[in-house]
C-alpha positions as CSV (number, residue, x, y, z in Angstrom):
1,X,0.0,0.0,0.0
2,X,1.7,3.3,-1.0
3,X,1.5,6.1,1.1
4,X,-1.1,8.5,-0.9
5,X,-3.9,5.3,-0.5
6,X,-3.0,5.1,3.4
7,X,-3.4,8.9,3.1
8,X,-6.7,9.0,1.4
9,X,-7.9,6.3,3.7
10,X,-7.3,8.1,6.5
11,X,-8.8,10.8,5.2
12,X,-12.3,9.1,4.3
13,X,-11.8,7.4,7.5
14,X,-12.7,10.9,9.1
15,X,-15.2,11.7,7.1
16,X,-17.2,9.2,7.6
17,X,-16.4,9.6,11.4
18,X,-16.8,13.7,10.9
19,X,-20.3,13.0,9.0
20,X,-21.6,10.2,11.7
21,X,-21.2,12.7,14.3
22,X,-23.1,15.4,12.1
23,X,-25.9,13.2,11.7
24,X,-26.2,12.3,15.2
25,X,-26.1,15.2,16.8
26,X,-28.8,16.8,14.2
27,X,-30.9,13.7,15.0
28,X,-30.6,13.5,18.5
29,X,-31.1,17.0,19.4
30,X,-33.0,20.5,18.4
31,X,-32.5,23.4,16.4
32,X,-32.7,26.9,18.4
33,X,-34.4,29.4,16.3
34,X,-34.1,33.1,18.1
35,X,-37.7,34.8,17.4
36,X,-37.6,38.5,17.3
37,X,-41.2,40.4,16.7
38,X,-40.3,42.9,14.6
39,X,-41.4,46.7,14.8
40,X,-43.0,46.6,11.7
41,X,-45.2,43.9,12.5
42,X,-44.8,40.1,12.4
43,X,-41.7,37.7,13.4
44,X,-38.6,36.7,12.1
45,X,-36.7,33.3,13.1
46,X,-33.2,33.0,12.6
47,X,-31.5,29.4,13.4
48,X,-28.6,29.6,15.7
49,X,-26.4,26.9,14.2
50,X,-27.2,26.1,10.8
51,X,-28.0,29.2,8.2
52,X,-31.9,29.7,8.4
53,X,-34.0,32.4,8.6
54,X,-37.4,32.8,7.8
55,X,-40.3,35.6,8.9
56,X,-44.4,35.4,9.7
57,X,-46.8,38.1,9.4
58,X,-48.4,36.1,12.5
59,X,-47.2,33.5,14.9
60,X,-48.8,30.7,13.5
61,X,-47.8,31.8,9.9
62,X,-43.6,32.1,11.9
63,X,-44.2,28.5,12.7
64,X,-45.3,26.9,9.7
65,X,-42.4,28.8,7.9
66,X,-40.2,27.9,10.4
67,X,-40.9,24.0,9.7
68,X,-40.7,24.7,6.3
69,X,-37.9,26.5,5.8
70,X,-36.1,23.6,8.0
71,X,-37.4,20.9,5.9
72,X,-36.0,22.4,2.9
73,X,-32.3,23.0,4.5
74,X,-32.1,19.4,5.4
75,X,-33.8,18.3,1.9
76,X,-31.4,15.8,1.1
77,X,-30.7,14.4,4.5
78,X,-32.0,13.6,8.2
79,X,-33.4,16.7,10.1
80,X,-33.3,17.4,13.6
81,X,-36.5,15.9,16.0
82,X,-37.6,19.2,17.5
83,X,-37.1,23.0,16.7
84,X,-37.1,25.4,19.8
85,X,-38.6,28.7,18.9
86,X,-36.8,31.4,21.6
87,X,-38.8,34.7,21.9
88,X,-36.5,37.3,22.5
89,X,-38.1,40.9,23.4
90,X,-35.8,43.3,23.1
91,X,-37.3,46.4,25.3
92,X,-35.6,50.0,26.1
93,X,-36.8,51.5,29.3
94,X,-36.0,55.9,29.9
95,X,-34.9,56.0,33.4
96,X,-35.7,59.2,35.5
């Protein structure tokens, strides 16, 4: 065996380790979306670990496009079991 196929071994030998540890953890756990109500009106949700973002006129409009938008990320492979929606009110307060 020369040294590049060792090499290349090695090197799908973590990959496979790198994606088995991927999968679990998106299958064992939760994605975190941060929910913001926006001073226009509505919501917007942005995922804390993996790119998504989506917005809602109402909650249950956020939710349903907070599934969605999920669903389509992980298109091609296993999604996570639950998604957290964290409200985050963001209030400014005159003292005096």
């Amino acid at each position: 065996m020369d040294g590049t196929r060792a090499l290349r071994t090695k090197d799908s030998d973590a990959r496979v380790l790198f994606e088995d540890a991927w999968t679990n953890r998106i299958n064992a756990g939760e994605l975190v979306f941060e929910v913001t109500k926006e001073a226009e009106g509505g919501y917007s949700a942005e995922c804390l670990t993996e790119n998504i973002f989506t917005q809602g006129e109402t909650w249950e409009e956020l939710r349903a496009n907070v599934k969605e938008a999920t669903e389509a990320y992980f298109y091609d492979g296993p999604g996570p079991k639950y998604l957290r929606l964290h409200v985050v009110l963001d209030e400014l307060q005159k003292m005096g």
